[in-house]
Each structure stands twice: as C-alpha cells, then as structure tokens.
C-alpha positions as CSV (number, residue, x, y, z in Angstrom):
1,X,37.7,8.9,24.4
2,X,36.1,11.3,22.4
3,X,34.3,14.3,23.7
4,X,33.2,17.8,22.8
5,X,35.3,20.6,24.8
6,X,34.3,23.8,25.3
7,X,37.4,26.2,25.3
8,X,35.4,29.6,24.8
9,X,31.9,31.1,24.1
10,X,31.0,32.0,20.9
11,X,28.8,30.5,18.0
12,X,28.4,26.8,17.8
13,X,31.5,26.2,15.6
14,X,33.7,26.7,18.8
15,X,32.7,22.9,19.5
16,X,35.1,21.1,18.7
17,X,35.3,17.0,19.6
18,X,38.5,16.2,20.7
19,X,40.4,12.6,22.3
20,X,41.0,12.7,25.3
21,X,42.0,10.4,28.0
22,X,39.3,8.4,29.8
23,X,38.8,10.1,33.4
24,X,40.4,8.6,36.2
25,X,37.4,7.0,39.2
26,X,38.3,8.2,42.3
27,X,36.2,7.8,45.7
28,X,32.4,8.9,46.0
29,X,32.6,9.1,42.3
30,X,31.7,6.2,39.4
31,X,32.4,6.1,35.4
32,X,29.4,5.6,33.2
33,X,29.9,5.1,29.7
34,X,27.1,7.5,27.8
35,X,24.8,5.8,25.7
36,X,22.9,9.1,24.8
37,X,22.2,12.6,26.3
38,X,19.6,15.5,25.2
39,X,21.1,19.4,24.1
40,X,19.2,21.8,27.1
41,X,18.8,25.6,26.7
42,X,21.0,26.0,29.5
43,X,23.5,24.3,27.3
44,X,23.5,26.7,24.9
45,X,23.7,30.0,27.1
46,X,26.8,28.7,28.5
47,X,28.1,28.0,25.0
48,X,27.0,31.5,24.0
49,X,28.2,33.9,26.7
50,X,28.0,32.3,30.3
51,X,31.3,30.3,30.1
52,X,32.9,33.7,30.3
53,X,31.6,34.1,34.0
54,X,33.6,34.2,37.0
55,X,32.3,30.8,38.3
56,X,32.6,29.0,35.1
57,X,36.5,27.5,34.7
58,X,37.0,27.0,30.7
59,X,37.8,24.3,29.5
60,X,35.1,22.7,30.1
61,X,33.5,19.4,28.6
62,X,30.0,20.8,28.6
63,X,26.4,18.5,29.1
64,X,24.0,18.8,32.1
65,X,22.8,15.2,31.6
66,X,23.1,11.6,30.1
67,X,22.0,8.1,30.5
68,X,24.3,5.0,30.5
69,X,25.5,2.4,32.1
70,X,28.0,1.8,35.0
71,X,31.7,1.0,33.7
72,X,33.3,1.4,37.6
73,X,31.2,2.0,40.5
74,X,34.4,2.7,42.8
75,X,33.4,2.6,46.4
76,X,29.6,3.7,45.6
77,X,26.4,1.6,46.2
78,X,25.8,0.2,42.8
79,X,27.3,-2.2,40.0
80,X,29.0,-2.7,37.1
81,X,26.3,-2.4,34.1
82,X,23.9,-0.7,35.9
83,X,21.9,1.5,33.9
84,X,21.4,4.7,35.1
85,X,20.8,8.3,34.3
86,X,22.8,11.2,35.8
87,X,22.3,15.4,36.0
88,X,22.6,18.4,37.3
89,X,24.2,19.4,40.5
90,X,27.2,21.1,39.1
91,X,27.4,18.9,36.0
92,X,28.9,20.2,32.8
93,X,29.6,23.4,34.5
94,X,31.8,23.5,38.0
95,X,32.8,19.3,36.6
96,X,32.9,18.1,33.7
97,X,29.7,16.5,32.1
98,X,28.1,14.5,29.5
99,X,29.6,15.8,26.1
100,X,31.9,12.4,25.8
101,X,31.7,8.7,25.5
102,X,32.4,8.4,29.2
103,X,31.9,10.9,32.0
104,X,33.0,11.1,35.8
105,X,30.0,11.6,38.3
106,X,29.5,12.4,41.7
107,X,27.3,9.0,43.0
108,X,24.9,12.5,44.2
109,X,24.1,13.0,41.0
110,X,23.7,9.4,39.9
111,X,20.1,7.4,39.6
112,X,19.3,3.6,38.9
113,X,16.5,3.1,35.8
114,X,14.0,0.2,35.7
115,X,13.1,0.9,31.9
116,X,12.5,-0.8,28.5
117,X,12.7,2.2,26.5
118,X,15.2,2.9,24.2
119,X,18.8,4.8,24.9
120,X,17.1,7.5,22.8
121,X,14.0,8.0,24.7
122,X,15.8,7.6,27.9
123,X,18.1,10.1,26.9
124,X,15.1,12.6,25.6
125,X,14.1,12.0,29.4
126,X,15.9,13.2,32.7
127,X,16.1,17.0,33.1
128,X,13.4,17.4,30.7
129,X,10.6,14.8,32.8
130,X,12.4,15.8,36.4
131,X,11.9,20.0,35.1
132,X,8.1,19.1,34.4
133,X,7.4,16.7,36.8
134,X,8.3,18.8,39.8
135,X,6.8,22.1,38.3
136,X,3.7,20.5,37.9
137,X,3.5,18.3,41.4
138,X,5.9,20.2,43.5
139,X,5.0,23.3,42.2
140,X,1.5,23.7,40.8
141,X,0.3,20.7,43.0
142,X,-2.0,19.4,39.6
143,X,-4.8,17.8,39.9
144,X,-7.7,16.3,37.1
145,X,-9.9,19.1,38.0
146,X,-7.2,21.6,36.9
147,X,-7.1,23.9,34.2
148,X,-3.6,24.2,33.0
149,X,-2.0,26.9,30.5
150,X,1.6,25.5,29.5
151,X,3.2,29.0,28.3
152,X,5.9,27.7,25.6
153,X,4.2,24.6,24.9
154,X,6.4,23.4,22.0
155,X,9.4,23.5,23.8
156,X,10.7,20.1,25.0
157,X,9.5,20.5,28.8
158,X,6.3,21.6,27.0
159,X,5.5,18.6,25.6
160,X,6.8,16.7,28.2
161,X,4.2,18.9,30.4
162,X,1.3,18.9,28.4
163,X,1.9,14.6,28.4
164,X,2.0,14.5,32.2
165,X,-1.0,16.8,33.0
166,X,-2.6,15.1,30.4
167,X,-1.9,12.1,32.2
168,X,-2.8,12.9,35.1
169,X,-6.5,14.2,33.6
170,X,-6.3,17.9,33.9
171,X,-7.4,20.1,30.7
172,X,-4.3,21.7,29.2
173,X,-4.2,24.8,27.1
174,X,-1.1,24.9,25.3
175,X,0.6,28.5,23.6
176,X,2.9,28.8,20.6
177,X,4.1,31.7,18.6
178,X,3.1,29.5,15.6
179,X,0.3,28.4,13.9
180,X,1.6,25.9,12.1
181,X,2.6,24.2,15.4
182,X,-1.4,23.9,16.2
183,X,-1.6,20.4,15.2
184,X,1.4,19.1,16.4
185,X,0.2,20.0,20.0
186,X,-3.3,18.9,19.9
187,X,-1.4,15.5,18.3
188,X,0.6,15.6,21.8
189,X,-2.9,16.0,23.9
190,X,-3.3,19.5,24.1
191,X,-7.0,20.1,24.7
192,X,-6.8,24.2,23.5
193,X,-4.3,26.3,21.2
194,X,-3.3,29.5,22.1
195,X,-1.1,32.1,19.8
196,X,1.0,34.0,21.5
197,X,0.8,36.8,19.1
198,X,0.0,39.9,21.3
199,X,-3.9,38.5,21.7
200,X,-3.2,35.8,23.9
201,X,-5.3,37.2,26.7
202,X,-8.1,37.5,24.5
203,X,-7.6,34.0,23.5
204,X,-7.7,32.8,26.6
205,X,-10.5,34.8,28.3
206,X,-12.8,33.7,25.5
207,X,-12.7,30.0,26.5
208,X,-12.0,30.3,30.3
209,X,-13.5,34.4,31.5
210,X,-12.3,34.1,35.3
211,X,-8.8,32.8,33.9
212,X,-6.9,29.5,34.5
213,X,-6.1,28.1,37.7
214,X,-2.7,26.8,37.1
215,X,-0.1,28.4,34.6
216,X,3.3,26.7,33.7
217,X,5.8,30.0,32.5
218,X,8.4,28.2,30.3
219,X,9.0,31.6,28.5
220,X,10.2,33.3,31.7
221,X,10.2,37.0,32.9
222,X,9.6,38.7,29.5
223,X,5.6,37.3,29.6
224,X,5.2,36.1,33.3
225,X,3.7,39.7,34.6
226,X,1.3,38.9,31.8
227,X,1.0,35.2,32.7
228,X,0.3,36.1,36.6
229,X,-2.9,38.3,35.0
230,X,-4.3,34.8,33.1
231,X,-4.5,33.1,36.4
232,X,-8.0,33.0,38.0
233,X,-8.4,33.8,41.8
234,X,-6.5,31.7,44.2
235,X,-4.7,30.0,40.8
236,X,-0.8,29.3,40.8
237,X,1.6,30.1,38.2
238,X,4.9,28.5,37.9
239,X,8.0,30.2,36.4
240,X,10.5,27.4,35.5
241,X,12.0,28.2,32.2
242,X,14.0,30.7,30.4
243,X,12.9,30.4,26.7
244,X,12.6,34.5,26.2
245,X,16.2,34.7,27.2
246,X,15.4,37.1,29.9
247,X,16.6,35.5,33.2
248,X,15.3,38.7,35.6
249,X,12.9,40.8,36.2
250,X,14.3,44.7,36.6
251,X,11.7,46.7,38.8
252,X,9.4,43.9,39.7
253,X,7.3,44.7,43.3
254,X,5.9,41.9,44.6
255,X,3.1,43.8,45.8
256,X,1.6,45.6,42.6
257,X,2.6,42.9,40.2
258,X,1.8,39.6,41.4
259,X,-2.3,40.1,41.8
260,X,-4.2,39.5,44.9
261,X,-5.0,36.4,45.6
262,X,-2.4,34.7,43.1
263,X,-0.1,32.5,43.9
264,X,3.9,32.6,42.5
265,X,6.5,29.7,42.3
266,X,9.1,29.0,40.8
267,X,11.0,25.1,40.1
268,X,14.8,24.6,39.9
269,X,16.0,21.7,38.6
270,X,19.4,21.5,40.7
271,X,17.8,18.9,43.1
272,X,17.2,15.5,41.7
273,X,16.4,12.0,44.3
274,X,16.6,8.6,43.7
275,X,12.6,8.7,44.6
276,X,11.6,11.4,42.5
277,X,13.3,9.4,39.7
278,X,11.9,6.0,40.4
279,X,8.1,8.1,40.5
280,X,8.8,9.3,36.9
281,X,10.0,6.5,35.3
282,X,6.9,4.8,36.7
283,X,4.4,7.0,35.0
284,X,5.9,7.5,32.1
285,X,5.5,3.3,32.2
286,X,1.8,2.8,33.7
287,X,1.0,6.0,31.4
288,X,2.8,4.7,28.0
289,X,4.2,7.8,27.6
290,X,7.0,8.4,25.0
291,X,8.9,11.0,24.8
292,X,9.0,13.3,21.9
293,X,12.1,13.4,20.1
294,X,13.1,16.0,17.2
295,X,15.9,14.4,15.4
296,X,19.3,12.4,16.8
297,X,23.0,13.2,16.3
298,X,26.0,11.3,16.4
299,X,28.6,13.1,19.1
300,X,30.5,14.4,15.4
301,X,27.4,16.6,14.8
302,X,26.9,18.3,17.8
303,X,27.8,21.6,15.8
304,X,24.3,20.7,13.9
305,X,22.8,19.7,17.1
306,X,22.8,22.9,18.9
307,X,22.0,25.0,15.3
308,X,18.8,23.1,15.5
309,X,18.1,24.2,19.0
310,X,18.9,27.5,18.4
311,X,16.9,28.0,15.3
312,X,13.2,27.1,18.0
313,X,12.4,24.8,15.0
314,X,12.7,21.3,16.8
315,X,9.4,19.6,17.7
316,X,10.5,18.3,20.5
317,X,14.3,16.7,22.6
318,X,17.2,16.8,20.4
319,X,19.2,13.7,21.1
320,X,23.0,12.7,20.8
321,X,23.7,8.8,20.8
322,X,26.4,7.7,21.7
C-alpha cells in the first residue's frame, strides 16, 4: 500500500509517500481501508518538532483520524464493509495512523456511521465535530439563551463551532485576525465579527458591556488570560485549542488570573464513544449541516496539504481522499 512516513521532523518536504506492505490484523484490532482523512494542527506539530520527543518512536506513519470502511474485522464486533470512522487514542503517534490506503486500529478507537454524506465530508468530520461538540456540550453546557464568543473562528473547529451553536440557537460572536474573513463567517452563521487586532475587548464590550457568558479559546494560552476577562459573571470559558502555538501557561495563579466568579475548562479530544458519535452524526443530519471543506488532496500531495495548513489561509478542513 501506499502511505506517507514520517522518518524525522522538519519542514513538510520530509513527507515522503512510500509502499509498504499492508499491515497484518491481529486480535482486538480490524483493517479499514481509508477512503479520506482531514490534516489537524496536531499533525503538523509532530511533523515540525514533536516527533523528536521521548514518547514518540520515529518512523512513524502519521494521521490522527480517517473514515473508511471495514476490510477485516478479526475477532471485533463488526463486519466486513462497515463504514466507519476511527481517531485518537494513540493514533498516528504511539501506532501507526491514517496517512495510508489502509490502517490497523485498535476496535477502541473504531465507530460505526449511519450517513449519506460524502467520503469527503465525512472525512472533514471526526476530530474536528467530536473537538467542538464536546467543548460546547461537555464543556460550556450551550444552551439557545447563550451568548457565545468562538476565539479563532476561522479555524476548522471554528466553523464547525459556530455551525453547532448555531444550531442549537445560541448567538455566536465569531473572532479573526482578518478582515477579509468577515464575510466568510457571517456566510457560516456567525451573528457578530470580532478583529482580533489588539481592540478586541473593545469590540466586544461595545455589543455585549457585562461580557459573554460562554467563550470557546481555540487560540490557547497566548489570549485565554484575556479571553477569561470577556466572560460576564458566572460565564464559562473553554480552552480547547492550540492555534497560538503556545501549549502552557508560565506563571499562571489560578487565584489572580482566572476572575471571580468565572468558570475555566478545558476539552481533550483523547476520549471518543460509540454514543457521542452516533449524537453527532445525528445533528449534523436533523440540522443539514455540511461541513466546510478548504480544498482536497490526493495522498501524492500531502506535501501541498500541510503548506496550506501552515500558511492559516484555508477556509475551512483540508481533506485527503483516498
């Protein structure tokens, strides 16, 4: 089969697609042939510097996620053609992952799909919809009455965010670093722009003066002291992403910088179930949602893949099909 190895960090011209042989099933794991799969941030940091960590064994075929369909189900609960989708849990990192026209997978990591959508939207969906689904409901607990700020709202979770909320009937304030990207988020559903160009609190205070009771930080650390001061009292803010490329917080004190009366979470993706699966795929389908897709690659072009998520000039999931 072909796949895409990763043998050390560096730009993304150390991807290089390669044959290799098909992996062998063994017991508690199945073979799914990939019909697509969706480039993630994470994907990209481990290309760039984290395959060099301790915990990380190079080589490595990379990808936290893919959809497909069931080739050999071994001794696991389901069947041959199957569709499913599969991710996280040590995927593309501690195991190889999703990089390849086939991949091995732990059944844990495996979920059934009851969908019409195509491979490409299906792929543009798992860790993307699971990441905003569970800050949003797990996390911010979201209701219609809500006022939500979606910090890095172009960003693929972004969209997929603003959608759900949206969805769900909550008003959603959406923040970019560009104004040329105003339109393409109000297209999306976003009810209020906000540039994040040093005046954001301004922005914000101008349309909502107590703050906003819900706050989705896909940035990360580098604005979330800032994000926990745009919250109104008793509101929640949720750190899930990274998108600053900061991952911690040096000198943070719980006590002086997360206000009184504010609430901090935080989502990690690591934990997928059948059941929160089953609930996303079903609103995305009683809520017509589609997800936003930037461009599609063949498996050849991941090299131009991953430039195009480094640049932060896709409007939305970068797809490879398979």
């Amino acid at each position: 089969m072909k796949a895409v190895i990763l043998h050390k960090t560096g730009s993304s011209d150390v991807l290089k697609l390669s044959n290799v042989p098909i992996p062998e099933v063994k017991s508690d794991w199945l073979l799914v042939k990939i019909k697509a799969f969706g480039i993630n941030h994470s994907e990209l940091i481990l290309r760039q510097f984290e395959g060099d960590a301790p915990y990380i064994q190079l080589p490595r075929i990379m990808g936290i996620e893919c959809v497909g369909e069931i080739v050999d189900p071994s001794n696991t609960r389901f069947k041959v053609g199957e569709k499913v989708v599969a991710l996280m849990g040590g995927m593309g990192r501690t195991f190889d992952g999703s990089y390849a026209e086939y991949a091995l997978l732990p059944a844990k990591n495996v979920f059934t799909i009851d969908t019409n959508l195509s491979w490409e939207e299906v792929g543009a969906i798992p860790e993307t919809y699971f990441t905003a689904y569970g800050s949003l409901f797990d996390c911010l607990q979201i209701e219609p009455s809500d006022i939500l700020l979606v910090r890095g709202g172009t960003s693929a979770t972004g969209l997929a965010a603003i959608q759900i909320a949206k969805a769900v009937g909550a008003t959603v304030l959406a923040s970019t670093r560009k104004e040329i990207k105003k339109d393409f988020l109000k297209l999306q559903g976003a009810d209020h722009i906000l540039i994040d160009n040093g005046t954001l609190p301004e922005q914000l205070y101008k349309l909502y003066p107590l703050g906003v009771n819900k706050i989705l930080e896909l940035i990360g650390v580098s604005t979330l002291l800032e994000s926990l001061k745009l919250a109104s009292f008793h509101g929640i803010v949720c750190n899930t992403g990274v998108l600053g490329k900061k991952g911690t917080l040096d000198g943070f004190d719980p006590i002086k910088d997360i206000p009184n009366g504010i609430y901090l979470t935080g989502f990690f993706s690591n934990y997928p179930t059948q059941q929160r699966i089953d609930a996303i795929f079903n609103l995305i389908k009683t809520k017509n949602l589609h997800p936003v897709i930037a461009k599609v690659f063949s498996l050849d072009e991941i090299v131009q893949a991953h430039n195009m998520a480094e640049s932060n000039e896709a409007n939305g999931k970068i797809i490879i099909k398979i």
